[in-house]
C-alpha positions in Angstrom: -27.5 -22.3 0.1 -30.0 -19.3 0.1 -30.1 -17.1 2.5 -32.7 -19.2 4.9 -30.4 -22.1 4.6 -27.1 -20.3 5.6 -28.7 -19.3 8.8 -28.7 -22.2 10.8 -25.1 -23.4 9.9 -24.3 -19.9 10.7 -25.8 -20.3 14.7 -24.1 -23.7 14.9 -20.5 -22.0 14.2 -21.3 -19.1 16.4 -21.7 -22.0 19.2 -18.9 -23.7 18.0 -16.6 -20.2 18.4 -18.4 -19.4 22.0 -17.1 -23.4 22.7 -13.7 -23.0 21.6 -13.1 -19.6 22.4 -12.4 -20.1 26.3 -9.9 -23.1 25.4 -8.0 -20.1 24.3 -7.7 -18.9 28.0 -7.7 -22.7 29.6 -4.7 -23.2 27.7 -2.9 -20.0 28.2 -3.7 -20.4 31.8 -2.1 -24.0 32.0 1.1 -22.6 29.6 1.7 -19.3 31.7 2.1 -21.5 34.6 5.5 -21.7 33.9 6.0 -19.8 30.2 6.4 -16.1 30.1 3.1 -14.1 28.9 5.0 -13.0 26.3 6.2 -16.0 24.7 2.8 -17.7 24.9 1.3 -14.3 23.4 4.0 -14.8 20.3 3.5 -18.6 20.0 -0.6 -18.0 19.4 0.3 -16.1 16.4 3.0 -18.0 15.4 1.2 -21.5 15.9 -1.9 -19.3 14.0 0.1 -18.4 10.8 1.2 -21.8 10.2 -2.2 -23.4 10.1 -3.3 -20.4 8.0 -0.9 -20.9 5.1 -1.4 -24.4 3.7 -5.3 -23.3 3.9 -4.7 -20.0 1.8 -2.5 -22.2 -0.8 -5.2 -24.4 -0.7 -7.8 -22.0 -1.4 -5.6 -19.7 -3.7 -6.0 -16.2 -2.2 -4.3 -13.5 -2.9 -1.6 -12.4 -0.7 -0.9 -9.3 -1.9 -1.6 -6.6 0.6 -2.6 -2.5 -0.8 -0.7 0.0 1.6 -4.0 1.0 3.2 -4.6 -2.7 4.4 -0.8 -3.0 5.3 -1.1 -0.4 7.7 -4.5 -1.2 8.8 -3.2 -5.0 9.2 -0.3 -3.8 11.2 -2.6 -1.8 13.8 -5.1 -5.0 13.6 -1.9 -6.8 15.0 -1.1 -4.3 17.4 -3.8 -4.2 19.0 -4.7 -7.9 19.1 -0.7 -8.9 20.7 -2.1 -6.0 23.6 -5.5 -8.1 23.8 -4.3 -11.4 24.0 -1.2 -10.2 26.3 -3.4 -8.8 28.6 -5.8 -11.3 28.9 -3.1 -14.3 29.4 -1.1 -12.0 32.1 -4.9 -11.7 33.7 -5.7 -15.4 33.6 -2.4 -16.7 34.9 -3.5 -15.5 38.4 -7.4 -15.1 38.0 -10.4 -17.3 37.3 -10.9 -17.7 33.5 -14.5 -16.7 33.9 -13.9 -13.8 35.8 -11.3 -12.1 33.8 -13.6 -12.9 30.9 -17.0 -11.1 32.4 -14.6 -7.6 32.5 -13.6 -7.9 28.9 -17.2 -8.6 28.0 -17.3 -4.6 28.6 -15.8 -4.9 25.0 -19.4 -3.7 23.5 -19.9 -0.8 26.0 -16.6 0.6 24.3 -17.5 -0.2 21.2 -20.4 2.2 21.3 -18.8 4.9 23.4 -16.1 5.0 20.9 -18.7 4.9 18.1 -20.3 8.3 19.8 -16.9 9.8 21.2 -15.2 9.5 18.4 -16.6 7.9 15.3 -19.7 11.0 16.3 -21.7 8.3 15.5 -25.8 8.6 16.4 -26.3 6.6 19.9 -29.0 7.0 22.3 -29.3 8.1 25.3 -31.0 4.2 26.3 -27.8 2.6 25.1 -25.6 5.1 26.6 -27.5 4.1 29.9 -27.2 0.5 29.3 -23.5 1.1 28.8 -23.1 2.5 31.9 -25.1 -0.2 33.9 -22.7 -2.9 32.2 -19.6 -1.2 33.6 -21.5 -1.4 37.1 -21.4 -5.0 36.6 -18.1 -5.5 36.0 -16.8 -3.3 38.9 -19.3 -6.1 40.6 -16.5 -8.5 39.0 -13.2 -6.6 39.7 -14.0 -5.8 43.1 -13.3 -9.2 44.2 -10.8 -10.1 42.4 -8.6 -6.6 42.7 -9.1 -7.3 47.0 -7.2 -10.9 46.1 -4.8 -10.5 42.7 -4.7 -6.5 43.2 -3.8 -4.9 39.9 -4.0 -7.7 37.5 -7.7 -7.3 38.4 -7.6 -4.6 35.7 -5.9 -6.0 32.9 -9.2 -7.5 31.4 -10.4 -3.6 30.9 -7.5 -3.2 28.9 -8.1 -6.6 27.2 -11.9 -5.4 26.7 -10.3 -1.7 25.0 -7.8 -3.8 22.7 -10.3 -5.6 21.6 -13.0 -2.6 20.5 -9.9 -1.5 18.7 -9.3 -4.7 17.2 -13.3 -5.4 15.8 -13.3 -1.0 14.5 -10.1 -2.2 12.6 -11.7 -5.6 11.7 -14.6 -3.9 10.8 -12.1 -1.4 7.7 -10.4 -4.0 6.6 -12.8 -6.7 6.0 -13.4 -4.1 2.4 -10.4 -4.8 1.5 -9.4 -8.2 2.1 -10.2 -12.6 2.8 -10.8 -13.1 5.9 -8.5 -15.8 5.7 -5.9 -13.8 4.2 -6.5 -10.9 7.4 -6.1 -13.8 9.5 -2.8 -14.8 8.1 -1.5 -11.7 7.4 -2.5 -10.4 11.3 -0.7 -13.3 12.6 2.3 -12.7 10.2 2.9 -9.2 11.3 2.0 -9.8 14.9 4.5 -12.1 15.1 7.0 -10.1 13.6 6.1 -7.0 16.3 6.3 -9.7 19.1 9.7 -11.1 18.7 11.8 -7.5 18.7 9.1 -6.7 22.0 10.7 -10.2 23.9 14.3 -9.2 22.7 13.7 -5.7 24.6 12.2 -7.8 27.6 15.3 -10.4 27.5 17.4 -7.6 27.4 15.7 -5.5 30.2 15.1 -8.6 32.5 11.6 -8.1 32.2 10.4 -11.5 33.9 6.9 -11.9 31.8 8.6 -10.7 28.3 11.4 -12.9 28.7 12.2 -15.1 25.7 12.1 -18.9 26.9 11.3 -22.2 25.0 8.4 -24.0 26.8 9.9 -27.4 28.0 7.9 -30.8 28.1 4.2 -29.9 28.6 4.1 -26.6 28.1 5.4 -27.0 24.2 1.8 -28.9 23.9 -0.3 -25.8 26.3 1.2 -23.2 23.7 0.3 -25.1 20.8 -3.2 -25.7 22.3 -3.5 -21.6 22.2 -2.6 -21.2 18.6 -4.8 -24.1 17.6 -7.6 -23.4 19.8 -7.5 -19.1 18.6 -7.3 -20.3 14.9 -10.5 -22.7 15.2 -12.3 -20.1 17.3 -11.9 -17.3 15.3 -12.4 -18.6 11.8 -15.9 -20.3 13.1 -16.7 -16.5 14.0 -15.8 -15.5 11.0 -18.3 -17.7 8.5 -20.8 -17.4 11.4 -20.5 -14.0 10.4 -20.4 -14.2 7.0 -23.3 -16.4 6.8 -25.9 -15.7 9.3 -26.7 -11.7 10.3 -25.1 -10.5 13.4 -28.3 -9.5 14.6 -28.9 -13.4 15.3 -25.5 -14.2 16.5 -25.0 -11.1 18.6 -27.0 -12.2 21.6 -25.3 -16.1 21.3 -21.8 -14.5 22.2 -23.1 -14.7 25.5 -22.7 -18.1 25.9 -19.0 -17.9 25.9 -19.0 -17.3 29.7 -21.2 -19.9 30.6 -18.7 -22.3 28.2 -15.6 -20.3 30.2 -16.9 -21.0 33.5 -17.6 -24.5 33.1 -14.2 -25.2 31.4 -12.5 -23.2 34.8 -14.3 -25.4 36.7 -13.5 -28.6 35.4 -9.8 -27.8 35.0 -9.1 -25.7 37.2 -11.8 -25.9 40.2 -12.6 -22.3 40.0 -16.7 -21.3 40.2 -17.6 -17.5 40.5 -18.8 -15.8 44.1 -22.2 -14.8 44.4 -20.6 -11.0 43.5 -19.0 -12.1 40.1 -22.4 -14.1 39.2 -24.5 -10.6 40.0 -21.7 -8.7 37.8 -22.3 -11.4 35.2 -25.7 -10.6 35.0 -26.0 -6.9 34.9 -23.2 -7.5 32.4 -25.3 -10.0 30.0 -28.4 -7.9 31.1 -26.9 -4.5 29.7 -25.1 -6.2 27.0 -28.7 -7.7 25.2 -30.2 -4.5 26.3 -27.9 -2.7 23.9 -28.4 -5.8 21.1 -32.1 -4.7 21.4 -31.6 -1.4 20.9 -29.7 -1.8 17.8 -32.1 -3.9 16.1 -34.8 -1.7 16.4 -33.1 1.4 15.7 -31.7 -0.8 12.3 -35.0 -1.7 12.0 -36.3 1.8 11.7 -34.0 2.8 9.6 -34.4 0.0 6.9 -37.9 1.3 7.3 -37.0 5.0 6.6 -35.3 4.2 3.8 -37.8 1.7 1.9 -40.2 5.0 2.6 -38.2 7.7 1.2 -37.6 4.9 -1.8 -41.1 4.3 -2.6 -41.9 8.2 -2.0 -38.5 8.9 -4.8 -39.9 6.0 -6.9 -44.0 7.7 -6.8 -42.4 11.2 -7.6 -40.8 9.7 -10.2 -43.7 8.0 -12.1 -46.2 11.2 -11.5 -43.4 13.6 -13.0 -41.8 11.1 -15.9 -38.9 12.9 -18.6 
């Protein structure tokens, strides 16, 4: 397919990812019911690793790892087991919607780390619109902190987790598949998880407890593993084959897909509050989209200039 073609398959996964994605969190909501958060945070990645590997033998990748993307795999897993165990410990007691709209504050961080730390060149505009989309989510936590009290924070810490986990994504993606990262992440995530629920066995730590789901709930934890594989890979050739520039503003769509899935299983539907935090939320969130496209735009722009000028100077001054 040229590049034209690759476009529109790329929107259709995109969709398909902002569909599946919140199945993640329907089913971790349904298995945490009676499942500890850890154990249904281990079983995505081990559920996840076990679909990977007949599709890398099929495919023939490489599995062999350098030590830069060992390590870099290791934090990717790191960070993703505090994500996802952050997230499900949220969801077990809050809407799947709400707890969804905080850690949609995942792009704010992105670009405050990008200026903090990464010095990276960011605007005052975005730096504005950043702001205004944590304003909407305090529009969402209020709420919810005044009925579940501190779990009310744990999508913040979901939202951080996960700016970590796309900056690693981001390093490693030059070095490896993304099949392969997938399989690897869930490989070493699972092998960080299980020493983690020993400790928590040990301690008596009620959520890191090491339990075997029983009836049911063998079939909810299964349903997160499936449901994170699907999801993510769709992301991933989305990615690969249509510019995040035109996917980017899509994502959105995930919480209109997560509230309707809350609804229908679980009865939940967003306050008037949460709806208004939604929307500064989205608001900020396309502002900032915006903002990146035009100043990529300028500086594609830039560049073809100071290319042509090189390109002139060269034919008036030849060897």
């Amino acid at each position: 397919m040229n590049t034209a073609d690759r476009i529109l398959p790329g929107v259709a996964l995109m969709i398909a990812f902002c569909v599946t994605a919140p199945l993640i969190d329907v089913a971790s909501k349904l298995a945490a019911q009676e499942v500890p958060v850890g154990v249904v945070t281990l079983a995505r990645y081990v559920v996840q690793a076990a679909l990977m590997a007949p599709i890398i033998t099929f495919m023939r990748l490489d599995w062999r790892m350098s030590r830069r993307a060992f390590w870099l795999t290791t934090a990717r897993a790191a960070v993703s087991i505090g994500a996802t165990y952050t997230f499900v410990a949220a969801v077990k007691v809050m809407p799947v919607a709400d707890a969804l709209a905080i850690a949609f504050v995942e792009p704010f961080i992105i670009l405050l780390i990008g200026k903090l730390v990464l010095a990276e060149q960011v605007g005052p505009r975005r730096i504005a619109a950043s702001a205004v989309g944590f304003v909407g989510a305090l529009f969402v936590i209020q709420p919810s902190f005044a009925m579940f009290g501190a779990v009310a924070l744990y999508p913040l810490g979901t939202a951080v987790f996960f700016a970590a986990y796309m900056l690693i994504t981001r390093a490693l993606s030059r070095d490896m598949h993304p099949v392969t990262m997938q399989m690897h992440t869930a490989l070493v995530a699972t092998a960080l998880c299980l020493p983690l629920l020993a400790l928590g066995t040990a301690v008596g730590e009620e959520t890191l407890a090491f339990t075997l789901p029983e009836g049911i709930f063998w079939l909810w934890v299964f349903c997160v593993g499936l449901a994170a594989t699907v999801s993510h890979m769709a992301m991933t050739y989305a990615l690969k084959w249509a510019p995040s520039s035109t996917l980017a503003p899509l994502h959105y769509l995930e919480i209109v897909t997560a509230t309707l899935f809350g609804y229908l299983v679980f009865g939940d539907f967003p306050n008037w509050l949460t709806w208004i935090g939604i929307s500064i939320i989205i608001g900020s969130g396309l502002y900032i989209i915006h903002r990146e496209q035009l100043v990529a735009r300028q500086a594609r722009q830039v560049l073809r200039a100071n290319t042509l000028a090189a390109t002139a100077q060269a034919s008036a001054h030849p060897d």
